[in-house]
Phi, psi and omega in degrees: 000120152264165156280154207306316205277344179119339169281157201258130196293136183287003207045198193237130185255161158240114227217130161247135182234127174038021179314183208187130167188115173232125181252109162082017192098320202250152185260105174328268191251156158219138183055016178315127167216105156230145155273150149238135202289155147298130212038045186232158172252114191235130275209094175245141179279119205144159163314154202288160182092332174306332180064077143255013168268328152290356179269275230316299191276334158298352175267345187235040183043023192290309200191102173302124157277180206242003155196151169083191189214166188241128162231178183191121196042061155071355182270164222232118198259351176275313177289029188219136164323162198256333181272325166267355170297324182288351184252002180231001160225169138241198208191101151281104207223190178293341219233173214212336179075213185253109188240346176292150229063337182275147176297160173290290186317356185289281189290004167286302165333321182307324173305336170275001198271346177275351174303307212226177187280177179327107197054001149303137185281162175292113189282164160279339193283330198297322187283312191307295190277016134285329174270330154344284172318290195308305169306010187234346191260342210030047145276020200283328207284352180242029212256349193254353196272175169267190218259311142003316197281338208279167161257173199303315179224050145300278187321323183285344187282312198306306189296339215282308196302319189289357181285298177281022183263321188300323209042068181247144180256025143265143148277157180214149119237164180236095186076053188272017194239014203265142192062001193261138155287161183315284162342325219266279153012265192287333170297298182313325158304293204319318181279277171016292194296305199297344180301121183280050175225173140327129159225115113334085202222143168275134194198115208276320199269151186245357171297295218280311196311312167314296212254018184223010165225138169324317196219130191235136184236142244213067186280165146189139209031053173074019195235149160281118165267342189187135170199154195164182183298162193276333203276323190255027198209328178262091181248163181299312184323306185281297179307338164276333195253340135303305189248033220293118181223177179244173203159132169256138169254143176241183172264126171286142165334294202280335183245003179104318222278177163289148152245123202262132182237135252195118160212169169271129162011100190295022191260296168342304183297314177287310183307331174291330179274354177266342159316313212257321179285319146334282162334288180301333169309305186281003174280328184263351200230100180297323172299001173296132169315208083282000000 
């Protein structure tokens, strides 16, 4: 990729420093510092409650912190217009926003409104890199239906495309893999990866995380417990003592890439069964004490 002058773009970083974000009292993140490389896909990661969907929405203006700051391309992001924040990121998120009524091409179209000014009309040009976007997400085949009518994660294929209709060369998503089959999954990293962007994503599978990101951030009670390359960072060590499971990461068979194989602790595993068998005692013998 170049620039109008000709020079070749280095891409757009995204850097948080010493974030903070307390709410109601109690504090969501603290003291956060990561980079994300330019055109690289970096992950952040943790248990559920860790926040990483609140480091997310501070990054994309969702949730003001209450200390330290996010910037993307050196811009301070909370000090910037809501119209230059859009033209250098978009956002993929859980929540679908007010989409009623509109066709998926409606709302695929919406990724151009930071392009142009106020009531301004749709270009030929606008339309070509909207259905671009649809056709590479593979939603074009739907493009007259409403965007309601869709399933979770259709819809979710949909916002991707309006992400990419912004051309913005940051990405942000949050769970973007949430409602997707397996197949659905593994496409949508794969397209991630071919992007000549920035990509940011909050993401619960530690599979995917291993084997489609570049870069990984590692929360765990609103703290970075661990970042680094994914391979050199997602360790047996770390998956007992964050998320506690026992776990090997191996090389998958079928693609080369790492694969994290995951059980619970063997002390967890008797108790839990003993637990399950107890229970069931008092389901079969109603005279069992509790």
């Amino acid at each position: 990729m170049t620039t109008p002058d000709g020079a070749i773009d280095p891409g757009v970083a995204v850097n948080v420093e010493g974030l903070g974000v307390t709410i109601d009292g109690a504090t969501l993140v603290e003291s956060i510092d990561l980079t994300a490389a330019p055109k690289q896909v970096t992950a952040i990661v943790g248990p559920n409650g860790s926040g990483k969907s609140t480091l997310l929405r501070t990054v994309y203006r969702a949730c003001k912190p209450s200390a330290g700051a996010a910037y993307i391309d050196g811009r301070d992001v909370w000090k910037s217009s809501t119209k230059q924040m859009a033209r250098i990121r978009a956002v993929v998120t859980q929540h679908q926003g007010d989409t009623a009524d509109f066709t998926v091409a409606e709302v695929v179209a919406m990724g151009r409104a930071p392009h142009k000014s106020y009531l301004q009309r749709d270009s030929d040009s606008d339309r070509d890199i909207v259905f671009a976007a649809m056709r590479r997400v593979g939603v074009d085949g739907f493009a007259e239906r409403p965007f309601t009518a869709l399933s979770g994660g259709e819809r979710q294929r949909v916002l991707l495309a309006r992400a990419l209709a912004q051309q913005a060369p940051v990405i942000l998503l949050d769970e973007p893999t949430n409602h997707l089959d397996i197949h659905a999954q593994l496409a949508l990293l794969h397209l991630l990866r071919e992007l000549d962007t920035t990509i940011v994503l909050a993401i619960h599978d530690l599979g995917l995380a291993l084997a489609y990101a570049d870069h990984v951030i590692v929360l765990q009670d609103g703290r970075v417990a661990a970042a680094g390359e994914p391979v050199a960072t997602i360790t047996a060590d770390l998956l007992l003592r964050v998320f506690g499971v026992c776990a090997r990461v191996i090389d998958n068979p079928l693609t080369g890439r790492p694969h994290v194989v995951m059980g619970l602790p063997p002390e967890t595993s008797t108790a839990t069964a003993r637990e399950t068998s107890t229970a069931t005692a008092r389901d079969d013998d109603p005279s069992t004490p509790p």
